[in-house]
C-alpha positions as CSV (number, residue, x, y, z in Angstrom):
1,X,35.5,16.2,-39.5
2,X,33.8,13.5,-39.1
3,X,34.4,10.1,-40.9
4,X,31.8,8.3,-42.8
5,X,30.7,5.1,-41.9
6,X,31.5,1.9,-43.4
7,X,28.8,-0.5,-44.2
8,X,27.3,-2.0,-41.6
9,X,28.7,-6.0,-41.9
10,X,26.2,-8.6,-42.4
11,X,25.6,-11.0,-39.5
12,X,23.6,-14.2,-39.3
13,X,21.2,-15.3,-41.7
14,X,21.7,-12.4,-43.6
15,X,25.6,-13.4,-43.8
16,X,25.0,-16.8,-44.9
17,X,22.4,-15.8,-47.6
18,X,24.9,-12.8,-48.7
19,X,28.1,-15.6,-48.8
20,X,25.6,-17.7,-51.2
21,X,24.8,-15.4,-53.4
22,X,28.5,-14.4,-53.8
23,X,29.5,-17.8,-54.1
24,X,26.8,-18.6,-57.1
25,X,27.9,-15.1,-58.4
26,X,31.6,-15.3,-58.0
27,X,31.4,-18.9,-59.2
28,X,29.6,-17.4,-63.0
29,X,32.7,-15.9,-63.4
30,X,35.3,-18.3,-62.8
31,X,33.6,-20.9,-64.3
32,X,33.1,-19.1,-67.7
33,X,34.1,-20.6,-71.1
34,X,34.2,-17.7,-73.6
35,X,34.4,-18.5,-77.6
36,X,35.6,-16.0,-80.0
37,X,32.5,-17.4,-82.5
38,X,32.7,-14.5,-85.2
39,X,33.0,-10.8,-86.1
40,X,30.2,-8.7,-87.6
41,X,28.4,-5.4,-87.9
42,X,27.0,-4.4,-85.0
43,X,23.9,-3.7,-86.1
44,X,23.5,-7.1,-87.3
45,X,24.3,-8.7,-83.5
46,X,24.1,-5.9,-80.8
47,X,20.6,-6.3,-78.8
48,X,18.6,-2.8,-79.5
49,X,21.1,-1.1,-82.1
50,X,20.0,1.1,-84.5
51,X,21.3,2.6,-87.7
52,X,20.7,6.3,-85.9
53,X,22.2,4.8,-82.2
54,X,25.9,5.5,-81.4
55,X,27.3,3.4,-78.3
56,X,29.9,5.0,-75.9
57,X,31.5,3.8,-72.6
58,X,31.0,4.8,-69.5
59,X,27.6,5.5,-67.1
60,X,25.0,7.2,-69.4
61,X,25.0,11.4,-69.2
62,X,22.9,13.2,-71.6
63,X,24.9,14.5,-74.8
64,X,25.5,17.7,-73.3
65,X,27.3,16.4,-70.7
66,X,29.9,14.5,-73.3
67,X,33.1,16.8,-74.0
68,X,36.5,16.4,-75.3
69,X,37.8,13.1,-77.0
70,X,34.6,11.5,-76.3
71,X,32.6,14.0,-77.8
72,X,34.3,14.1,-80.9
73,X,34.1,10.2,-81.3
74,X,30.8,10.3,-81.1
75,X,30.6,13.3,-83.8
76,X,33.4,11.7,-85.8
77,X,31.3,8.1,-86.2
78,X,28.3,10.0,-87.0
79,X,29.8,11.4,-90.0
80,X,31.9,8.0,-90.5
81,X,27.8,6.6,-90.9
82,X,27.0,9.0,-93.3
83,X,24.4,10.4,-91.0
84,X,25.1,14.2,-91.4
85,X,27.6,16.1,-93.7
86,X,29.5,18.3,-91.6
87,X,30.5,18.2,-87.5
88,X,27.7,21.3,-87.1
89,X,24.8,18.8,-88.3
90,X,26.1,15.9,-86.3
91,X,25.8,18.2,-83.5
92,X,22.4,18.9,-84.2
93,X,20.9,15.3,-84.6
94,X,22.4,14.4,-81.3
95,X,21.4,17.4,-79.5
96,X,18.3,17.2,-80.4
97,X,18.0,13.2,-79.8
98,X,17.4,12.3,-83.7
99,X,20.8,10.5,-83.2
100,X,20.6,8.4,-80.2
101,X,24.2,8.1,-77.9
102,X,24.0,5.5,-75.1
103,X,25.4,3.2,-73.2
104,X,27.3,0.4,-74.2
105,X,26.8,-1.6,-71.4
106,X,23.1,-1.5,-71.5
107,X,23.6,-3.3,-75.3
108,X,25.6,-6.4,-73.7
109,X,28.5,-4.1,-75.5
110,X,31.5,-2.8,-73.7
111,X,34.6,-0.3,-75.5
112,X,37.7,0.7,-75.0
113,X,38.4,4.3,-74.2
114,X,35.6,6.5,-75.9
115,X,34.2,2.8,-76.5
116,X,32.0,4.6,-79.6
117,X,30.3,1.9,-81.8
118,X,28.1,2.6,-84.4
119,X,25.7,-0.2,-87.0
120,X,28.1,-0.6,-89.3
121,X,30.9,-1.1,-87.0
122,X,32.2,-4.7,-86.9
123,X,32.6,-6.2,-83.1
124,X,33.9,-9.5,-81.9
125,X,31.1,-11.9,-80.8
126,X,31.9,-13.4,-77.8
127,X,29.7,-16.6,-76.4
128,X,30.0,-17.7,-72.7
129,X,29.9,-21.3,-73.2
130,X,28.8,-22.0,-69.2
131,X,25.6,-19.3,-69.6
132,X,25.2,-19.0,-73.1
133,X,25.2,-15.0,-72.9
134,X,27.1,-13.4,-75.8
135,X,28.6,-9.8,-75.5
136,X,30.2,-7.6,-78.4
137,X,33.2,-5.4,-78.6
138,X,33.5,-3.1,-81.2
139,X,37.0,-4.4,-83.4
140,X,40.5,-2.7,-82.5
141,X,41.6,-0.1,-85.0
142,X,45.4,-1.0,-84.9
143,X,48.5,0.0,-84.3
144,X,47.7,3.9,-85.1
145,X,47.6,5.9,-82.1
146,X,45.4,8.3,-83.7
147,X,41.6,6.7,-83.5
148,X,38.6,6.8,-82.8
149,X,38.9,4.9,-79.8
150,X,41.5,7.5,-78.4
151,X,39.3,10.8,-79.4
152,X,40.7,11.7,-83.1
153,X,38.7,12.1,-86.1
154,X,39.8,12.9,-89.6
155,X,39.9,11.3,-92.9
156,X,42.7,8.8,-92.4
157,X,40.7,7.4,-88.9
158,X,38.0,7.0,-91.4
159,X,39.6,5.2,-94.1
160,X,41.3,3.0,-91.3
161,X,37.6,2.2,-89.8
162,X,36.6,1.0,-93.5
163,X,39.2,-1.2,-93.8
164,X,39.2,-3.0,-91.1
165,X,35.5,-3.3,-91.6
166,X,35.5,-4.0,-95.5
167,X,38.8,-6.1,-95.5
168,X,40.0,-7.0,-91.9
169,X,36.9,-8.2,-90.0
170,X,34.7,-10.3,-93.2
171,X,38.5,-12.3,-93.1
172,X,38.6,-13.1,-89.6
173,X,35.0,-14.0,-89.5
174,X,36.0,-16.8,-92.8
175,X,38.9,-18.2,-90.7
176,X,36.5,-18.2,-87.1
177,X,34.2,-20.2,-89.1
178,X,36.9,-22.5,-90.2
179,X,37.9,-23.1,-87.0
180,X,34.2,-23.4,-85.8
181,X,35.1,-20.7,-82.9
182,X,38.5,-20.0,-81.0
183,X,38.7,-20.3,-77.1
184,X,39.6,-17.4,-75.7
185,X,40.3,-18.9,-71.9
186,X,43.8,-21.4,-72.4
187,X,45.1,-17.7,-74.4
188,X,44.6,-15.9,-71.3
189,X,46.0,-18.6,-69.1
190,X,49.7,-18.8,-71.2
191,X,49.5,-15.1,-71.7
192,X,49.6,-14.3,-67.8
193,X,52.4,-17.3,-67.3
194,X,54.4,-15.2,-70.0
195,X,54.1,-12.1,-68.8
196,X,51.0,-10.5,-70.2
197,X,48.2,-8.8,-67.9
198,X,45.5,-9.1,-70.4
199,X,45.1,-5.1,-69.7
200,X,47.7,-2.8,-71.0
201,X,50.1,-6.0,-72.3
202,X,49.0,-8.4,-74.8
203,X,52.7,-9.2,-76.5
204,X,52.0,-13.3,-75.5
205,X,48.2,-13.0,-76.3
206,X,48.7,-11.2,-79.3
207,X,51.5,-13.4,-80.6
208,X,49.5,-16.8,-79.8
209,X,46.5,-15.2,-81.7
210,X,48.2,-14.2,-85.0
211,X,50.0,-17.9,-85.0
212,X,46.5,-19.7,-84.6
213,X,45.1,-17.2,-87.8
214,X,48.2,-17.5,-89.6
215,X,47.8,-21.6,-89.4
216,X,44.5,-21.3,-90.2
217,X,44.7,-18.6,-93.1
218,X,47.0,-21.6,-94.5
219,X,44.5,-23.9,-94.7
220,X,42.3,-22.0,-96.5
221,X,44.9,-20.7,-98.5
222,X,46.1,-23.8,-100.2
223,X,45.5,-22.4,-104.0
224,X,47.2,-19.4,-103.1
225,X,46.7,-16.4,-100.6
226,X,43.7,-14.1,-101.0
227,X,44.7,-10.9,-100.8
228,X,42.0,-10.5,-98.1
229,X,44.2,-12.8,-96.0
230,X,47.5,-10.8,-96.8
231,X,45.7,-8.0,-95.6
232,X,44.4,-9.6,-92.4
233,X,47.6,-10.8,-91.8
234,X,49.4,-7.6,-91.8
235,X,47.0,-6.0,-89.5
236,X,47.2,-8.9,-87.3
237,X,51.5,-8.0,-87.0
238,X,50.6,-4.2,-86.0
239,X,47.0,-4.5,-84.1
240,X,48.7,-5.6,-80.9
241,X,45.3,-4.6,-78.4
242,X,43.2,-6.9,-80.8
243,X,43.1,-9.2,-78.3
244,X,42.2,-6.6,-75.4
245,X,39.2,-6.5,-77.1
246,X,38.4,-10.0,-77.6
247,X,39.0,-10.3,-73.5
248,X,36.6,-7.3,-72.5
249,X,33.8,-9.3,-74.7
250,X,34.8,-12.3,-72.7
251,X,34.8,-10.4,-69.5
252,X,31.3,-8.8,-70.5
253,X,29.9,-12.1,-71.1
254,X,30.9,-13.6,-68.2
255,X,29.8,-10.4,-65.7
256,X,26.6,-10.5,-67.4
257,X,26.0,-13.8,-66.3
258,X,26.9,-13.0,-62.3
259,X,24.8,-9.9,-62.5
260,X,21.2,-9.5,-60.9
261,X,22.0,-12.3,-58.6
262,X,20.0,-11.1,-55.3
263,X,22.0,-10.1,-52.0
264,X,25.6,-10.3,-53.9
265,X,28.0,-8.1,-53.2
266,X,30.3,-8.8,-56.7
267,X,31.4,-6.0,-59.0
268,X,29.9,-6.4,-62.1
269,X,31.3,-3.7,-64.1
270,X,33.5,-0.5,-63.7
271,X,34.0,2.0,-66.4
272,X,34.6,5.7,-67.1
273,X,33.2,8.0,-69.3
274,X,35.1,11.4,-69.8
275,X,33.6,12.8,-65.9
276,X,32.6,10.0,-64.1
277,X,33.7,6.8,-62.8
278,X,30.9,4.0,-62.7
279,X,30.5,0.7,-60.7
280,X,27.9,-2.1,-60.8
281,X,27.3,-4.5,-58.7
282,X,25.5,-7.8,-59.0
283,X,22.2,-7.4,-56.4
284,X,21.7,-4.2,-57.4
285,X,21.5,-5.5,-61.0
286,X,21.6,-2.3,-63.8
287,X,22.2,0.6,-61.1
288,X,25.3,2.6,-61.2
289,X,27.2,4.5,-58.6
290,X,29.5,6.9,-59.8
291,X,31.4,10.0,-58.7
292,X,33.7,12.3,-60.7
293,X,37.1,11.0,-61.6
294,X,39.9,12.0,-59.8
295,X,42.3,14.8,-61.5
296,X,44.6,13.3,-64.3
297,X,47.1,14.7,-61.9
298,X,47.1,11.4,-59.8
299,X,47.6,9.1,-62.8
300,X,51.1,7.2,-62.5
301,X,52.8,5.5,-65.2
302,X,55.4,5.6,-68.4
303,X,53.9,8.3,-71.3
304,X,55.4,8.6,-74.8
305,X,57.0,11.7,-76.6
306,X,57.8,13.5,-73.3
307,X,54.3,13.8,-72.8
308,X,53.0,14.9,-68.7
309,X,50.1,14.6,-66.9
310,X,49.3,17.8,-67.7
311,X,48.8,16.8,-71.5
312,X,46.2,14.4,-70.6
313,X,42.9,14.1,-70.3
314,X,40.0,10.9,-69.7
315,X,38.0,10.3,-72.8
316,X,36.2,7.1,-71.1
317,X,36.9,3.7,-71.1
318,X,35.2,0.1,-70.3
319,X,38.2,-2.0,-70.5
320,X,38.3,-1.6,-66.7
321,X,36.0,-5.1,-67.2
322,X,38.8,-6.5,-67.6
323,X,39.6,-6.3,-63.4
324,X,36.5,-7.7,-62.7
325,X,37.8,-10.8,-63.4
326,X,40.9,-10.8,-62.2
327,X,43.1,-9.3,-65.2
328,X,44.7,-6.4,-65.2
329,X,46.0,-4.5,-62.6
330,X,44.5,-6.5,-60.4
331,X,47.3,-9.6,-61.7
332,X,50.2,-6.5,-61.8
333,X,52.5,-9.1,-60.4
334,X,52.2,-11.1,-63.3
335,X,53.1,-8.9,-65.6
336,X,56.8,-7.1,-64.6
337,X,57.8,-5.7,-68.1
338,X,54.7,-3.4,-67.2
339,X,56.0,-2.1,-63.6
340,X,57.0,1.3,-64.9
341,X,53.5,1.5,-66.6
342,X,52.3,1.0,-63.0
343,X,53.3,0.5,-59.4
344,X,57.5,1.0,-60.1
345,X,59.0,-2.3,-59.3
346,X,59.0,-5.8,-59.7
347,X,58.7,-6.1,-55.8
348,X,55.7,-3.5,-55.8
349,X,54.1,-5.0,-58.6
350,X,53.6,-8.1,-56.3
351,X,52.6,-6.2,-53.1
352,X,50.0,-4.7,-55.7
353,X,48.5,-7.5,-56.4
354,X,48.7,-8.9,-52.9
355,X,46.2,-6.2,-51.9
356,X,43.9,-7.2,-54.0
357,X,43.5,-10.7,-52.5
358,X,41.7,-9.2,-49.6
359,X,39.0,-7.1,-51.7
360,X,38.2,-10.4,-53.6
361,X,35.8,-13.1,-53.5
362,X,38.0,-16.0,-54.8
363,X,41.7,-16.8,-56.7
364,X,40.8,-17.8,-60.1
365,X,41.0,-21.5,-60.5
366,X,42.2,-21.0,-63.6
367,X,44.4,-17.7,-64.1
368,X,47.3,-18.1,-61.9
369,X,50.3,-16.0,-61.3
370,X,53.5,-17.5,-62.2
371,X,55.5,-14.7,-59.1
372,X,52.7,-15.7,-56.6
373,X,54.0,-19.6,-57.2
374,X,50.9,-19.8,-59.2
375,X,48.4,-18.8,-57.4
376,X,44.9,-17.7,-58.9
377,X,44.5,-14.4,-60.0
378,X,42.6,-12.3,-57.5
379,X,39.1,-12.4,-58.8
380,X,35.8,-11.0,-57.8
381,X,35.7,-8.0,-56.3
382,X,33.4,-7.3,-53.4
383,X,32.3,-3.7,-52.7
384,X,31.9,-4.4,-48.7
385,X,35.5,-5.3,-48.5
386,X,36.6,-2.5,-50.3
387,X,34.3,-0.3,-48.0
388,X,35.7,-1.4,-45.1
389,X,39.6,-1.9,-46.1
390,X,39.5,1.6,-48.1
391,X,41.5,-0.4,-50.8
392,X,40.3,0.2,-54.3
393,X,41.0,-2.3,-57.1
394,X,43.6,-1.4,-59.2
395,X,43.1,-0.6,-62.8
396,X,45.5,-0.7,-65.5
397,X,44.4,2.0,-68.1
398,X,45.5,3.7,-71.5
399,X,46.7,7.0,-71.5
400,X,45.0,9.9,-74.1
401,X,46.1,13.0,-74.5
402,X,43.7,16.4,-74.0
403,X,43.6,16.8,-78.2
404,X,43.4,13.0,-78.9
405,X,45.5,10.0,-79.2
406,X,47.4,7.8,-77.2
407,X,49.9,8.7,-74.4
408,X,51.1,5.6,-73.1
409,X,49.8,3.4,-69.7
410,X,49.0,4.3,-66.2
411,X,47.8,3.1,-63.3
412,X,44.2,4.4,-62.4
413,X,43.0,3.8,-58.8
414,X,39.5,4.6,-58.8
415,X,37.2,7.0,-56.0
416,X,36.4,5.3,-52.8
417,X,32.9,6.7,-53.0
418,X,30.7,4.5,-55.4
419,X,32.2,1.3,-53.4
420,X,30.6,2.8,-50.2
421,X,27.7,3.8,-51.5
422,X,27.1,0.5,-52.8
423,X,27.8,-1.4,-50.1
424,X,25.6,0.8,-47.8
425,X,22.7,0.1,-50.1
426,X,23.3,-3.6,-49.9
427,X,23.2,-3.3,-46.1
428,X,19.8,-1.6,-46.5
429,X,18.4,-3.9,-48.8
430,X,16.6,-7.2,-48.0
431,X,18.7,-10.4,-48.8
432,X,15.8,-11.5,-50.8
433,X,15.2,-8.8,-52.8
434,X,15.2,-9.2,-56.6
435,X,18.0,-7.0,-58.4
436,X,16.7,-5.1,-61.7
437,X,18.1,-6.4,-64.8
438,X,17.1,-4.3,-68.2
439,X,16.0,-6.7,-70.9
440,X,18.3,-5.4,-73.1
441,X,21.3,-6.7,-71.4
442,X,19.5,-10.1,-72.0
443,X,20.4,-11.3,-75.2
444,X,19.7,-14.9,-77.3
């Protein structure tokens, strides 16, 4: 058999204009300053949502495509909207396009797992200070592992959903506004120095966030607590992958702003939905390249309950945008309590993350890696390197099991083939040429 080529590397002129583009594009990310400014319903701050529009991760596929978890997220929302009064009628409003599903990335929206967002759905409202793009990410259920977000819908996921949005979310929007916005960016920088990968570990992040709400809950709670602020307390001490959420929207904002940047070569986004695996890359603005996920079979990692690989199944997933910038598993050596959740030991989790250095644009000025004597955080992946080293970033993931609801961590190495394929169409394409950006990913 014959091996497929690499892309051709750039030489000349070309190479100098393709090493400035990365630069300015690489530089968008690292130079980001994202704001938690407030939560709301989605409706009220996602670009182009609609009370009949249901967001889901992962490159778009028409709803017959959507099976499994995913699938019955999207059903599951639609009767959480009141939008049809059994599972058979939600069926028949999507399949016949009366209830819109697409994708979340094309709403300046990314989600974790089935990522399925509806109107009424509060989301974090992230602001990149540097750009002034904001991006959305629908608000963490809690501590349950049966959700939405892992592909279970019954009554109890339901009455969850409504409090966090009636209770949970209209108090954390008081106490944003009291602090007039929370950084997001020194978070992330302790959280890696204490052992968090702002992936699949947010014990530092998490803590640091629920003492900066607790302090400010005080404040505004000198006449005696509200029982709105008991309540967002309490979820705040189970709803430890809040803060994954808050760090997608941050990543989202920041990606958005290196994207459609002619000639670059930087990943802009990576996500899954339950079939496919789907990259984006800056100079080929709002294209994806995709190619079917590889068998849950080659998934590594620690799963709870005696659970096996054979219990699982993908539902989707955007918090993969988390790697783009350097988090995840791409920083697995800074985050050893996770190294049976990935590579296997403390010595692998370093050699993980030291392969990573040579698919990347740039170490992270910012987000170092206390085991690498601080060095920056491998950031900015480029989709030639990665065609011609055959090394794929790697992903820290969630778990979900066939029937819904979480398994437990793993480490995800994505398919080879939409890195190829989008470095050969960068090789084919003029330096100059201007990458597509849909206007809906441009928002105020």
């Amino acid at each position: 058999m014959t091996a497929r080529p690499t892309a051709a590397p750039v030489t000349g002129s070309g190479a100098a204009a393709r090493d400035a583009a990365n630069t300015r594009a690489v530089s968008r990310i690292t130079g980001s300053r994202p704001v938690l400014e407030t939560v709301a319903p989605a409706g009220d701050v996602v670009p182009g949502m609609t009370p009949l529009t249901v967001l889901v991760s992962g490159p778009p596929m028409p709803w017959k495509e959507y099976a499994g978890g995913q699938r019955r997220a999207v059903t599951g929302a639609v009767l959480y909207e009141g939008l049809a009064r059994s599972t058979a009628e939600a069926e028949a409003l999507l399949a016949e396009g009366t209830i819109e599903v697409r994708a979340s990335h094309d709403h300046a929206t990314v989600g974790s797992l089935t990522g399925v967002c509806t109107a009424s759905m509060p989301v974090a409202v992230v602001r990149d200070e540097a750009s002034g793009r904001r991006a959305f990410c629908r608000m963490n259920e809690g501590a349950d592992r049966a959700s939405l977000t892992f592909g279970v819908w019954d009554e109890g996921v339901g009455a969850r959903l409504r409090h966090v949005s009636d209770v949970v979310s209209p108090a954390l929007a008081e106490v944003l506004e009291h602090l007039g916005g929370l950084p997001l960016g020194p978070l992330v920088r302790r959280a890696l120095a204490m052992g968090d990968d702002l992936h699949s570990r947010h014990k530092a992040s998490g803590a640091m966030l629920r003492n900066v709400v607790l302090d400010a809950l005080l404040d505004l709670s000198a006449s005696g607590v509200a029982s709105h602020h008991r309540a967002l307390a309490a979820y705040l001490r189970s709803a430890e992958y809040l803060f994954l959420h808050l760090v997608m929207a941050a990543a989202k904002a920041a990606t958005d702003s290196a994207s459609g940047i002619a000639g670059s070569t930087l990943v802009t986004a990576m996500n899954l939905n339950g079939k496919q695996f789907g990259l984006r890359v800056s100079g080929l603005g709002d294209r994806w390249f995709t190619a079917p996920l590889p068998p849950v079979s080659t998934l590594r990692g620690r799963l709870y309950d005696g659970w096996t690989t054979d219990d699982l199944a993908y539902v989707g997933g955007e918090s993969l945008i988390t790697e783009t910038i350097g988090l995840g598993g791409m920083s697995a050596a800074a985050a050893m309590p996770l190294q049976d959740h990935s590579a296997g030991t403390p010595a692998d989790m370093i050699r993980l993350t030291e392969r990573m250095y040579r698919i990347t644009l740039r170490e992270h000025p910012e987000y170092r890696i206390p085991a690498l004597a601080y060095r920056g955080a491998p950031c900015g992946i480029d989709v030639t390197r990665v065609a011609e080293t055959g090394i794929v970033p790697a992903v820290h993931l969630g778990a979900t099991l066939r029937d819904g609801g979480h398994a437990g961590a793993v480490l995800f190495l994505p398919p080879l083939e939409p890195f190829r394929r989008a470095a050969e169409s960068l090789s084919a394409d003029p330096p100059g040429h201007h990458a597509r950006t849909s206007p809906t990913r441009r928002n105020p």
